[in-house]
PDB file of the backbone (N, CA, C, O) and the ligand in Angstrom, with CONECT records:
HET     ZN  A 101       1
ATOM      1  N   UNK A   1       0.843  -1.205   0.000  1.00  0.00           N
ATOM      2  CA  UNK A   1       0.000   0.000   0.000  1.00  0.00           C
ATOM      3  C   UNK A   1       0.870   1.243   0.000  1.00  0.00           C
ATOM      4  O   UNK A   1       2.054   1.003   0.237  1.00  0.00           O
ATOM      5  N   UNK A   2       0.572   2.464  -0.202  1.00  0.00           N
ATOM      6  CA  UNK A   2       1.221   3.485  -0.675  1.00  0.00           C
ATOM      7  C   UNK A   2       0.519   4.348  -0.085  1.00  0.00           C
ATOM      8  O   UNK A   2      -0.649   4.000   0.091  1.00  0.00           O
ATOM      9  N   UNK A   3       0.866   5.575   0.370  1.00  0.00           N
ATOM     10  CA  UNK A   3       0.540   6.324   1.149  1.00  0.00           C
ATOM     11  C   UNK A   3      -0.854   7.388   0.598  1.00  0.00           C
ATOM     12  O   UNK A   3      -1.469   8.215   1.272  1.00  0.00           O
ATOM     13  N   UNK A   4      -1.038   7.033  -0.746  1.00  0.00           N
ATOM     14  CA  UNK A   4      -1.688   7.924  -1.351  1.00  0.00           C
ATOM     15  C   UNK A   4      -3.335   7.175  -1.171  1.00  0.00           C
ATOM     16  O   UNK A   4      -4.470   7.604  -0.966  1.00  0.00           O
ATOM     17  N   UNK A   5      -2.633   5.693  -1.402  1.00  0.00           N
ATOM     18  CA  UNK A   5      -3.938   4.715  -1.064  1.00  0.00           C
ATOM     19  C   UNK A   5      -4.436   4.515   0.478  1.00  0.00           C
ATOM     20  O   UNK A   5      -5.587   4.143   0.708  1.00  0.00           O
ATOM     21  N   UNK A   6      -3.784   4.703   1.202  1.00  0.00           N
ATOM     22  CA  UNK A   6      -4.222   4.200   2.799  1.00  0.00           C
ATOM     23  C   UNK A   6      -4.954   6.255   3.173  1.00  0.00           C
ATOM     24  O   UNK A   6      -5.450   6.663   4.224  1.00  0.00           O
ATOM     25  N   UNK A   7      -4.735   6.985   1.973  1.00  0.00           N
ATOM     26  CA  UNK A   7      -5.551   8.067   2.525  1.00  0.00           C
ATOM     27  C   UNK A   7      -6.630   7.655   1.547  1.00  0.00           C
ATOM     28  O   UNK A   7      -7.340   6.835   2.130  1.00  0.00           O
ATOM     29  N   UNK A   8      -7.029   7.847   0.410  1.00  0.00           N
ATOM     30  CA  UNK A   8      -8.241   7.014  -0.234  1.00  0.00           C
ATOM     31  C   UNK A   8      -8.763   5.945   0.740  1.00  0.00           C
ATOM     32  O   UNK A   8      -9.963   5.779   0.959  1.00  0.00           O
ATOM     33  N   UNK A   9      -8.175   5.519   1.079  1.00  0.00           N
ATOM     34  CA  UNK A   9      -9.154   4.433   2.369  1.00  0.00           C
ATOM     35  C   UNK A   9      -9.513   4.804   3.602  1.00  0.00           C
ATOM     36  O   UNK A   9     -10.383   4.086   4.094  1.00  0.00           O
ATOM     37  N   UNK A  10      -9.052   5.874   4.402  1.00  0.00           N
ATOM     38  CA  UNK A  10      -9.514   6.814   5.013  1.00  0.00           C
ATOM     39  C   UNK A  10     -11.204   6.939   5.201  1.00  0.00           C
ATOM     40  O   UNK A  10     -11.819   6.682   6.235  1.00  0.00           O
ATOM     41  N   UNK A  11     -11.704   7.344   4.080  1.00  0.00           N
ATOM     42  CA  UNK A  11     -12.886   7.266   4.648  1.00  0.00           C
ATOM     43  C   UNK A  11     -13.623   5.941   4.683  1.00  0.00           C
ATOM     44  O   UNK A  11     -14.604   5.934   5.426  1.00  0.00           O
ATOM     45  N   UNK A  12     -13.357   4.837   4.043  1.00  0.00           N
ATOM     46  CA  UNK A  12     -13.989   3.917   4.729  1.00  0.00           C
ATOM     47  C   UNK A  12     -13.918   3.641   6.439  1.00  0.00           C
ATOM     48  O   UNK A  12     -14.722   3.412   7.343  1.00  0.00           O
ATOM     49  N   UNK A  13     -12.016   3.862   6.239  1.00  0.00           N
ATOM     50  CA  UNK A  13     -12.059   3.864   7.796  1.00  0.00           C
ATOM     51  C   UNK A  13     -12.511   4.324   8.902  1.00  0.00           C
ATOM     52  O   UNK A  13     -12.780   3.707   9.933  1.00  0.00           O
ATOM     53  N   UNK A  14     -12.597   5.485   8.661  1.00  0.00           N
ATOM     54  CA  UNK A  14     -12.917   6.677   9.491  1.00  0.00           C
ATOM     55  C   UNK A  14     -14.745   6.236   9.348  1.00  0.00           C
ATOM     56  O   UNK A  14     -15.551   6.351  10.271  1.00  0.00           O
ATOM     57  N   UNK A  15     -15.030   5.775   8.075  1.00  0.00           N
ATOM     58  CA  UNK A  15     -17.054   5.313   7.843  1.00  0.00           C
ATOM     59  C   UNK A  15     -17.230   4.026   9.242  1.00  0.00           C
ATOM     60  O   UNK A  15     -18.331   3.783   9.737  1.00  0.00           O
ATOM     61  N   UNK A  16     -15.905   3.317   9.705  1.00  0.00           N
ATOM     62  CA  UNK A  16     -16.253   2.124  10.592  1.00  0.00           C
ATOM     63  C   UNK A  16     -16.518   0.913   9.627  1.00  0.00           C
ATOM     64  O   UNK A  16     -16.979  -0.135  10.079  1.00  0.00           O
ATOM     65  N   UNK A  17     -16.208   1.073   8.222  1.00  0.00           N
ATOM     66  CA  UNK A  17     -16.734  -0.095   7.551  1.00  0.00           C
ATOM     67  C   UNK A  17     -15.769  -0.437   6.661  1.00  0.00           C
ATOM     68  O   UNK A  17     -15.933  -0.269   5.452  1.00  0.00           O
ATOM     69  N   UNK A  18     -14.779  -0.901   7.127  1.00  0.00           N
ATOM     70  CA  UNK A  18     -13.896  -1.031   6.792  1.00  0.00           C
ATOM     71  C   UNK A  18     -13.640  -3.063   6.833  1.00  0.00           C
ATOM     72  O   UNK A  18     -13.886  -3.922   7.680  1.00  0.00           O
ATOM     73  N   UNK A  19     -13.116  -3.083   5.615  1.00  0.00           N
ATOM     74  CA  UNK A  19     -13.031  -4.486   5.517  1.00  0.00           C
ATOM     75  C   UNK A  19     -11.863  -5.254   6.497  1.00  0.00           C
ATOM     76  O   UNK A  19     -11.392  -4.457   7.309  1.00  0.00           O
ATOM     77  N   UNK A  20     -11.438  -6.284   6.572  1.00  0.00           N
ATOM     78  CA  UNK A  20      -9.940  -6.696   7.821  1.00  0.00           C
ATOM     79  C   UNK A  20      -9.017  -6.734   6.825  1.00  0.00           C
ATOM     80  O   UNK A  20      -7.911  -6.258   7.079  1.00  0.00           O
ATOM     81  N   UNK A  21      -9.223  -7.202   5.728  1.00  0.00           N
ATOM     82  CA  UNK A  21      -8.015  -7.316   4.503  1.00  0.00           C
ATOM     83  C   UNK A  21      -7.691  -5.415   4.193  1.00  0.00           C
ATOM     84  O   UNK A  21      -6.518  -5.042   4.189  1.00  0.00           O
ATOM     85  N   UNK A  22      -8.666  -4.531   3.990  1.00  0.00           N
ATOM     86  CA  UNK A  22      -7.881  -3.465   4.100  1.00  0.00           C
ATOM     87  C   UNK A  22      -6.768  -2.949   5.416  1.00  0.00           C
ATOM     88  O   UNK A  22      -5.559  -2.716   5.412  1.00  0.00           O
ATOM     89  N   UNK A  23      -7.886  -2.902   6.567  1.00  0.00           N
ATOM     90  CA  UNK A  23      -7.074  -2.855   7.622  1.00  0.00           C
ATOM     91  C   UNK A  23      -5.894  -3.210   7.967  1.00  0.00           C
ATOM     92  O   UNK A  23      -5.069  -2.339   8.245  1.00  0.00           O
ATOM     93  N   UNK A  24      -5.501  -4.838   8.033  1.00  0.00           N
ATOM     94  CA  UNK A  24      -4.339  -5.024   7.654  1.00  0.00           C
ATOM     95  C   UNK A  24      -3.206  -4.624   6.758  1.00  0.00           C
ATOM     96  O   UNK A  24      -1.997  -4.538   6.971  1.00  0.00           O
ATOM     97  N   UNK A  25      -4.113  -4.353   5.444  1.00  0.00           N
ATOM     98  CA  UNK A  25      -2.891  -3.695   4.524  1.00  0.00           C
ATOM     99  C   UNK A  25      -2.477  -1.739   4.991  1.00  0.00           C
ATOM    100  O   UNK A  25      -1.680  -0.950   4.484  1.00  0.00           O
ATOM    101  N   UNK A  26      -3.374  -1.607   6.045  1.00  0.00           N
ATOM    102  CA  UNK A  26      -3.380   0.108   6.490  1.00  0.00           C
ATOM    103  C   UNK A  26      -2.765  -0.407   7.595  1.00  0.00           C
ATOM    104  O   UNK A  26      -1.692   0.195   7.559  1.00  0.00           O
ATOM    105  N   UNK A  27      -2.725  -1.158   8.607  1.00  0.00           N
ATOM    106  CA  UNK A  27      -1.646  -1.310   9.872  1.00  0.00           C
ATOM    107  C   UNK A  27      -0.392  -1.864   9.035  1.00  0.00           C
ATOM    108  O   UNK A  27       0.633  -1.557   9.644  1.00  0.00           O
ATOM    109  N   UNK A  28      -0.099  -2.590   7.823  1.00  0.00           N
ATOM    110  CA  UNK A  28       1.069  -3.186   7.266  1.00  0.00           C
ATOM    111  C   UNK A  28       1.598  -1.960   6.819  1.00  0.00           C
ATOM    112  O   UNK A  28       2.822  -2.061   6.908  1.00  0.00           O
ATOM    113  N   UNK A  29       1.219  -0.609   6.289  1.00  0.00           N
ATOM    114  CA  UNK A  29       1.895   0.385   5.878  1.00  0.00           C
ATOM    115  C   UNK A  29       2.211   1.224   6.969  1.00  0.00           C
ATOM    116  O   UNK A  29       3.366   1.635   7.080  1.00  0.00           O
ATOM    117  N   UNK A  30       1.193   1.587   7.933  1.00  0.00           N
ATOM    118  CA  UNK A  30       1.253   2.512   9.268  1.00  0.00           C
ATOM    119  C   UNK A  30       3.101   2.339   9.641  1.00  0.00           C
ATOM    120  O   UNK A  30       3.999   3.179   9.702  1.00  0.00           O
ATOM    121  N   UNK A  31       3.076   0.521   9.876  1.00  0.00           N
ATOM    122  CA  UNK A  31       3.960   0.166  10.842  1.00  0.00           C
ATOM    123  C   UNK A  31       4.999   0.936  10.349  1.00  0.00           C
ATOM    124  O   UNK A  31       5.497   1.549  11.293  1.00  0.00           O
ATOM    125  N   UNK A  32       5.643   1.228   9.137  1.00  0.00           N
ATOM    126  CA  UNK A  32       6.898   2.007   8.374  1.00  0.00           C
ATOM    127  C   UNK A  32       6.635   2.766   8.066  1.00  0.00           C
ATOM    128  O   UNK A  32       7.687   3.098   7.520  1.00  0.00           O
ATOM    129  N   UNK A  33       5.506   4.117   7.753  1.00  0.00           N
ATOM    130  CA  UNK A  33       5.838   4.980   7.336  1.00  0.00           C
ATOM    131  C   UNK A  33       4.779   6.067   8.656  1.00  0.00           C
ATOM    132  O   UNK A  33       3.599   5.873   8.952  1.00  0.00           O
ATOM    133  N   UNK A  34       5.808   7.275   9.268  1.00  0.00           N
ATOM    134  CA  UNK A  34       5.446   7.728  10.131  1.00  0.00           C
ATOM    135  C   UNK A  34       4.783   8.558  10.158  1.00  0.00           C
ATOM    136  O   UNK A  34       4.190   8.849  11.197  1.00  0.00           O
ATOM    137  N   UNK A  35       4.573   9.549   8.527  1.00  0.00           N
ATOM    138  CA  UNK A  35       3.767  10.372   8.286  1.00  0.00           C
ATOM    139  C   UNK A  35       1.900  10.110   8.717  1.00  0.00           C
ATOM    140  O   UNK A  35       1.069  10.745   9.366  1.00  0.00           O
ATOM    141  N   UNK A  36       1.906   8.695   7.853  1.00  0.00           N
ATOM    142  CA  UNK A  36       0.814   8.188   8.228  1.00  0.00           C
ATOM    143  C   UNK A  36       0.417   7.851   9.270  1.00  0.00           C
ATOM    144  O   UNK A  36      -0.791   7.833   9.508  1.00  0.00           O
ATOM    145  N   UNK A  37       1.393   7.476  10.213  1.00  0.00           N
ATOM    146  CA  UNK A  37       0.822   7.071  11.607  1.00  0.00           C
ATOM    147  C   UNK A  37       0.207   8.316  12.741  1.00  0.00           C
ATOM    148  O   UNK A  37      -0.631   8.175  13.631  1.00  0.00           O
ATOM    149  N   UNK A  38       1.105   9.773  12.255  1.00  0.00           N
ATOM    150  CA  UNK A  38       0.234  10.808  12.467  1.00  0.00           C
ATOM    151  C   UNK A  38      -1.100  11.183  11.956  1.00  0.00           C
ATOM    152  O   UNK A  38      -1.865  11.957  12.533  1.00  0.00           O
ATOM    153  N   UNK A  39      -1.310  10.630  10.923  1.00  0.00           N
ATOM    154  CA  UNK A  39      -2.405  11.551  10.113  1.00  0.00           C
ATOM    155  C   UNK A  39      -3.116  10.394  10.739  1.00  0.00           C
ATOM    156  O   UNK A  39      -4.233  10.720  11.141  1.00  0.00           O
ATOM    157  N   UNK A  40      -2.698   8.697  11.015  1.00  0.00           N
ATOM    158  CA  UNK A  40      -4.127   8.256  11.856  1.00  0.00           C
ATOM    159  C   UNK A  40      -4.230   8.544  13.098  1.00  0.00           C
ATOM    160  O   UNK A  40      -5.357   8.544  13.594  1.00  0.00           O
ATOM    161  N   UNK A  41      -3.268   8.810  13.772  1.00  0.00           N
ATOM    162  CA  UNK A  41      -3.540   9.124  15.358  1.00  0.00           C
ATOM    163  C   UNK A  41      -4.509  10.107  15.254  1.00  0.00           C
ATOM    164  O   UNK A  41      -5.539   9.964  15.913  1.00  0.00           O
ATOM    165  N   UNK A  42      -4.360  11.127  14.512  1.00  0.00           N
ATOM    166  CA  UNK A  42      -5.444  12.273  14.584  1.00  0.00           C
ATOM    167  C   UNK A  42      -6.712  12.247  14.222  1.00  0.00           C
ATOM    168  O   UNK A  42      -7.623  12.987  14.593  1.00  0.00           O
ATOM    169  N   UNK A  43      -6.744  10.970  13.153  1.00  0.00           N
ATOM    170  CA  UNK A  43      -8.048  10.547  12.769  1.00  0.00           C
ATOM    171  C   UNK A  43      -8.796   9.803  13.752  1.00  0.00           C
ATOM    172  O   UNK A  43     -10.024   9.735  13.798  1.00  0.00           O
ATOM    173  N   UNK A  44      -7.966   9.242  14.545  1.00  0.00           N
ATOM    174  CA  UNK A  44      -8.493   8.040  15.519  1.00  0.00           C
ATOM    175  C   UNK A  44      -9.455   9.107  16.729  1.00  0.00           C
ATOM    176  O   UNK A  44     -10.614   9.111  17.144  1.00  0.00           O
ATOM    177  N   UNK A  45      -8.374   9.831  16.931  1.00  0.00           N
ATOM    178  CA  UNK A  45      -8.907  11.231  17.872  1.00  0.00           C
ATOM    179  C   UNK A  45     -10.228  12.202  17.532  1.00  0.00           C
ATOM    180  O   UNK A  45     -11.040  12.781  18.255  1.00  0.00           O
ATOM    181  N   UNK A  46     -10.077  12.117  16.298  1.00  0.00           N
ATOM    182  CA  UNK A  46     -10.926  12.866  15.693  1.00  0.00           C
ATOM    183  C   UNK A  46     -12.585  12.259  16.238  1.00  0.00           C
ATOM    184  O   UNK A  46     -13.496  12.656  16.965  1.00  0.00           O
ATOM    185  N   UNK A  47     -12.223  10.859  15.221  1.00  0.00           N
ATOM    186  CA  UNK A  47     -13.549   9.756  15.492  1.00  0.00           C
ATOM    187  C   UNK A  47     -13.376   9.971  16.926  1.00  0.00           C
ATOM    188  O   UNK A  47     -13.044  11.157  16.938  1.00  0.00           O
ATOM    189  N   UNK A  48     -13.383   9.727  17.695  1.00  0.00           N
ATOM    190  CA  UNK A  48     -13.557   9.462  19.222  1.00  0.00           C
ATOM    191  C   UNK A  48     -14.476  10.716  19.887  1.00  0.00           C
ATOM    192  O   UNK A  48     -15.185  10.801  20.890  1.00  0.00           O
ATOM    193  N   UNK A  49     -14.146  11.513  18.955  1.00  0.00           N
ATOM    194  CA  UNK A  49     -14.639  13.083  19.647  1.00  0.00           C
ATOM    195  C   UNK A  49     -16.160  12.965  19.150  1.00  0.00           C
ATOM    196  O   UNK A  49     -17.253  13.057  19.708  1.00  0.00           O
ATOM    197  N   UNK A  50     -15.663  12.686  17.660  1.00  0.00           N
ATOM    198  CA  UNK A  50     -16.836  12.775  16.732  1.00  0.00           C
ATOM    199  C   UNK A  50     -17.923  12.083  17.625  1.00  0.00           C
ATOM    200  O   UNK A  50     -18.921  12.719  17.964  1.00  0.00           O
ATOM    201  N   UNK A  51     -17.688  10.494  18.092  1.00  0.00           N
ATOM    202  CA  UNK A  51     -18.786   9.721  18.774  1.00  0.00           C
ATOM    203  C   UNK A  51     -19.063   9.871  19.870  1.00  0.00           C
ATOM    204  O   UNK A  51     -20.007   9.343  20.458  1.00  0.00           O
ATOM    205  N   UNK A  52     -18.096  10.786  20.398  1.00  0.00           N
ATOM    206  CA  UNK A  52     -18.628  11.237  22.096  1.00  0.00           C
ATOM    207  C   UNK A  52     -19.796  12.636  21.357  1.00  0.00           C
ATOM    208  O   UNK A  52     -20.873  12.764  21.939  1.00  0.00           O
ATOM    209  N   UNK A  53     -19.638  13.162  20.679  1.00  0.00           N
ATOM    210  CA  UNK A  53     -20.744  14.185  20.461  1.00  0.00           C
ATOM    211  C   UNK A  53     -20.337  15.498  20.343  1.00  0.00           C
ATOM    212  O   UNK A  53     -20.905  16.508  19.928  1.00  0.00           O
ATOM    213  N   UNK A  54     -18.884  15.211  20.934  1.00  0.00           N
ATOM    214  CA  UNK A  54     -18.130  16.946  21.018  1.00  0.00           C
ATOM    215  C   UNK A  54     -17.350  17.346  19.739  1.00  0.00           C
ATOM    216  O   UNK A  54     -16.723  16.653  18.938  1.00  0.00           O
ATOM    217  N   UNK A  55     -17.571  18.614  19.795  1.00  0.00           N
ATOM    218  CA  UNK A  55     -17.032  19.723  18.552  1.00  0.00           C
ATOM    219  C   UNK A  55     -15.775  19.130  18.541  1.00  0.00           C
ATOM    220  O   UNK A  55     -15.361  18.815  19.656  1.00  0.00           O
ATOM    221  N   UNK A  56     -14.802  18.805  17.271  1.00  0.00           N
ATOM    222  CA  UNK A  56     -13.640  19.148  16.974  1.00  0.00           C
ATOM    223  C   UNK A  56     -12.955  19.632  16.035  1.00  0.00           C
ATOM    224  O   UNK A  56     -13.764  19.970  15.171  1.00  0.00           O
ATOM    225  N   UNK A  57     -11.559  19.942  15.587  1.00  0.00           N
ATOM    226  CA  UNK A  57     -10.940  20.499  14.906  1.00  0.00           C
ATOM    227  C   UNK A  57      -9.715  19.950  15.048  1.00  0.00           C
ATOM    228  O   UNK A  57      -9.434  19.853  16.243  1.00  0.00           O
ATOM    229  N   UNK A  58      -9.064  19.643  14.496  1.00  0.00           N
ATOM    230  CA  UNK A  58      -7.733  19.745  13.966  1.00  0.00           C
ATOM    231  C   UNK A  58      -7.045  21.283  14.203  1.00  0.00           C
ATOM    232  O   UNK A  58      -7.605  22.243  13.676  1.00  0.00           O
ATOM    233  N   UNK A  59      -5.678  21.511  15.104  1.00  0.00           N
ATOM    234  CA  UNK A  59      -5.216  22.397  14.896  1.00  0.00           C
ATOM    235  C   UNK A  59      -4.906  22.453  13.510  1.00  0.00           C
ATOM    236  O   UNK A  59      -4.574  21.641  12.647  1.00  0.00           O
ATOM    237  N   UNK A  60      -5.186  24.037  13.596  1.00  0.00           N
ATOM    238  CA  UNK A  60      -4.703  24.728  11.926  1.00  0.00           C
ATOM    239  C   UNK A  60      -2.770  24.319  11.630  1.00  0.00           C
ATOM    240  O   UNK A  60      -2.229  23.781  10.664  1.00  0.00           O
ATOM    241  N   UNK A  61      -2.359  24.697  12.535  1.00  0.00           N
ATOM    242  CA  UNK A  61      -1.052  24.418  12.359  1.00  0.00           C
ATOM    243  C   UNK A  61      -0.733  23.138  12.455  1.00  0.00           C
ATOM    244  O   UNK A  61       0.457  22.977  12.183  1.00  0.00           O
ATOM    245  N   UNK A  62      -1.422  21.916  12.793  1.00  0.00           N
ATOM    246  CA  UNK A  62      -0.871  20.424  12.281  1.00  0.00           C
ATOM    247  C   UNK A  62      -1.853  20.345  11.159  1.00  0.00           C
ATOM    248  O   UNK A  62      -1.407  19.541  10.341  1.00  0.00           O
ATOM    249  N   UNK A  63      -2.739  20.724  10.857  1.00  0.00           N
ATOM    250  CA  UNK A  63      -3.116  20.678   9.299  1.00  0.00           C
ATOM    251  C   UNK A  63      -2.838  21.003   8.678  1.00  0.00           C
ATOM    252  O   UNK A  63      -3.167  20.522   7.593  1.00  0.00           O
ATOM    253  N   UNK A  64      -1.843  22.288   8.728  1.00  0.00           N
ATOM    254  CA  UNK A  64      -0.477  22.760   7.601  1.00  0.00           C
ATOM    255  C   UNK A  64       0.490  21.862   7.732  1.00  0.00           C
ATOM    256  O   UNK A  64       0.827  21.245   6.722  1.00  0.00           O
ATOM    257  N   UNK A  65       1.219  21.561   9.141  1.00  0.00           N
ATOM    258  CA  UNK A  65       2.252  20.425   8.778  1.00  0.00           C
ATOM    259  C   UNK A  65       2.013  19.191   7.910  1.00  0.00           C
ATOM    260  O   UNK A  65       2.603  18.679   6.958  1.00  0.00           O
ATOM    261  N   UNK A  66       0.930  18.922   8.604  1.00  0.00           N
ATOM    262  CA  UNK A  66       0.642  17.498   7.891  1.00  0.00           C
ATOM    263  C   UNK A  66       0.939  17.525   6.322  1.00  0.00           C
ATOM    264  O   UNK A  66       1.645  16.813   5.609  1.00  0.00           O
ATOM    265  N   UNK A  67      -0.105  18.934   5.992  1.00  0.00           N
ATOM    266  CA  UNK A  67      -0.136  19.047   4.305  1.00  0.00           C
ATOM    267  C   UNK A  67       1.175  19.075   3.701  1.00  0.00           C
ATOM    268  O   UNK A  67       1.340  18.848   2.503  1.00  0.00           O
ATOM    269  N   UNK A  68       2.003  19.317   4.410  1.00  0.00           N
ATOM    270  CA  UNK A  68       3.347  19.798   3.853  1.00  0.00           C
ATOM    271  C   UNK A  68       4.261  18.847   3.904  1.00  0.00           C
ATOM    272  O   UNK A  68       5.325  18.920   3.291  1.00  0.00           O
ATOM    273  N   UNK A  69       3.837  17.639   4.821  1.00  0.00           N
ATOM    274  CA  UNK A  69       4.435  16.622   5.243  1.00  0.00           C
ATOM    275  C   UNK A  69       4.345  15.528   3.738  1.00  0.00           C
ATOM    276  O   UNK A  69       5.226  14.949   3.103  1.00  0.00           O
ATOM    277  N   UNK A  70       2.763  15.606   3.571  1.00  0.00           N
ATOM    278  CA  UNK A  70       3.100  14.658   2.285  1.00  0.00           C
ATOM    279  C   UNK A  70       2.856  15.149   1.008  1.00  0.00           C
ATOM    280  O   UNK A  70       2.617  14.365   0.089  1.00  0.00           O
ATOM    281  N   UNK A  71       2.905  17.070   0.738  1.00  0.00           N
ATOM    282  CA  UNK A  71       2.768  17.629   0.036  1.00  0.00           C
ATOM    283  C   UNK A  71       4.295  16.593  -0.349  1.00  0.00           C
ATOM    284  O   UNK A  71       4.308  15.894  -1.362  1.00  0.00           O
ATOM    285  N   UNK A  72       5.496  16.646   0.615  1.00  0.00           N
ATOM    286  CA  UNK A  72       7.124  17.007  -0.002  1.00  0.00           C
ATOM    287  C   UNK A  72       6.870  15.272   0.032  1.00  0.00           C
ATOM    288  O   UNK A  72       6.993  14.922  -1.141  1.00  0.00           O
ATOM    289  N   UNK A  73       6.651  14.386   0.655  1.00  0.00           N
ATOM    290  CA  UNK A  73       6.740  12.887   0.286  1.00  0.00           C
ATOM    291  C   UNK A  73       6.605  12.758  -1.440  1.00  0.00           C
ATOM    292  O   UNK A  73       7.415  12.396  -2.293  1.00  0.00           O
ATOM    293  N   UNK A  74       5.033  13.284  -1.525  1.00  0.00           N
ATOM    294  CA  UNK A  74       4.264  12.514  -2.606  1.00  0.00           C
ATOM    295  C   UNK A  74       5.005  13.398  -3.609  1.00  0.00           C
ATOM    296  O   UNK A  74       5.435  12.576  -4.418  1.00  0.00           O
ATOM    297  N   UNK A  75       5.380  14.561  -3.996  1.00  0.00           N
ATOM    298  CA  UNK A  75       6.570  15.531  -4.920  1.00  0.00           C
ATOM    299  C   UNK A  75       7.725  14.380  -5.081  1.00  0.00           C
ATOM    300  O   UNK A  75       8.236  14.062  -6.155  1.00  0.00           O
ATOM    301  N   UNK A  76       7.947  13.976  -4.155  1.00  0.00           N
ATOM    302  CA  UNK A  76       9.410  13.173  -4.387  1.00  0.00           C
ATOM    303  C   UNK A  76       9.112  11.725  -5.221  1.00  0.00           C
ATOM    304  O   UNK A  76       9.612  11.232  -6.232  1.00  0.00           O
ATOM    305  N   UNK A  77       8.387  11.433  -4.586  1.00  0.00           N
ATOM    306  CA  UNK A  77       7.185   9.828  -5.103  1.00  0.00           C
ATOM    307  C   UNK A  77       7.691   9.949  -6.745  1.00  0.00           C
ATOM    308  O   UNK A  77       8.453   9.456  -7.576  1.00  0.00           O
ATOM    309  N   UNK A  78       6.279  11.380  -6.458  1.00  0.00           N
ATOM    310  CA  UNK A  78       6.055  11.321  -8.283  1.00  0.00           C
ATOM    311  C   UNK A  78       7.514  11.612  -9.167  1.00  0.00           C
ATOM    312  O   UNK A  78       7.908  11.132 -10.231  1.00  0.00           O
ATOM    313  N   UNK A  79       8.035  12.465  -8.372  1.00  0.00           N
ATOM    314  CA  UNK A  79       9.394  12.867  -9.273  1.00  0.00           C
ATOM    315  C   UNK A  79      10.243  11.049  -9.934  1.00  0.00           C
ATOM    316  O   UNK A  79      10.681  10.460 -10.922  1.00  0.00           O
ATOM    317  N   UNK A  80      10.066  10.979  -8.968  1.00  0.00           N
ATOM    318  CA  UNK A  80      11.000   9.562  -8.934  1.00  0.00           C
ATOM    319  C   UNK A  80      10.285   8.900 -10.113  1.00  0.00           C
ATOM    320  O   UNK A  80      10.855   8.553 -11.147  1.00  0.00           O
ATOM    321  N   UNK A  81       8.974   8.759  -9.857  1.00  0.00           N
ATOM    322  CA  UNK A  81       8.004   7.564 -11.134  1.00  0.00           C
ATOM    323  C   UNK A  81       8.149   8.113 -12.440  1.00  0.00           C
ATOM    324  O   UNK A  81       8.303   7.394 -13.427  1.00  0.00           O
ATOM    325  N   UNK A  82       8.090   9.792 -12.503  1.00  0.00           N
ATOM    326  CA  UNK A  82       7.883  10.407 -13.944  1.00  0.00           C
ATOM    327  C   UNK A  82       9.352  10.560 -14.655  1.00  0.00           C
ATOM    328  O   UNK A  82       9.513  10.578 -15.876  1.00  0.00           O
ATOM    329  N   UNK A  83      10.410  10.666 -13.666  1.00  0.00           N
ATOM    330  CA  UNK A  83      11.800  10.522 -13.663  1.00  0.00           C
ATOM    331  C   UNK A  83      12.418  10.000 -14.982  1.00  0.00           C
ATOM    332  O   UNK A  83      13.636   9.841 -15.073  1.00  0.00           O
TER     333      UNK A  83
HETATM  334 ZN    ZN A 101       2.353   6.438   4.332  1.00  0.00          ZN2+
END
């Protein structure tokens, strides 16, 4: 899985309906790449808030890091494939 795909799967995940064969292939990528393991911790947090009932948000400033985090991954990705 590739980082571009375990965010496309995102919203199943984040929907709760998520199959075990994806899951696995989203904990088999988590385990090595760390960008992602932020962007789920926050998702995990997110949902949790979401189902307790309370308002949340994402700080603005880890939603810029983040973006920037795999703005410069996925730039390098593609450079490399179109290369
Ligand atoms: Zn990743």
């Amino acid at each position: 899985m590739k980082c571009e795909e375990l965010l496309a799967a995102l919203n199943d995940y984040i929907d709760g309906d998520r199959a075990s064969v994806l899951c696995q292939a989203l904990e088999g990528h988590l385990a090595e790449c760390n960008p992602c393991q932020i962007v789920i911790d926050n998702v995990r947090q997110t949902i949790a808030l979401y189902k307790a009932g309370q308002p949340f948000d994402l700080p603005p400033e880890l939603h810029e890091q983040l973006h920037q985090l795999f703005k410069e991954r996925w730039e390098k990705k593609f450079a490399e494939q179109s290369g």
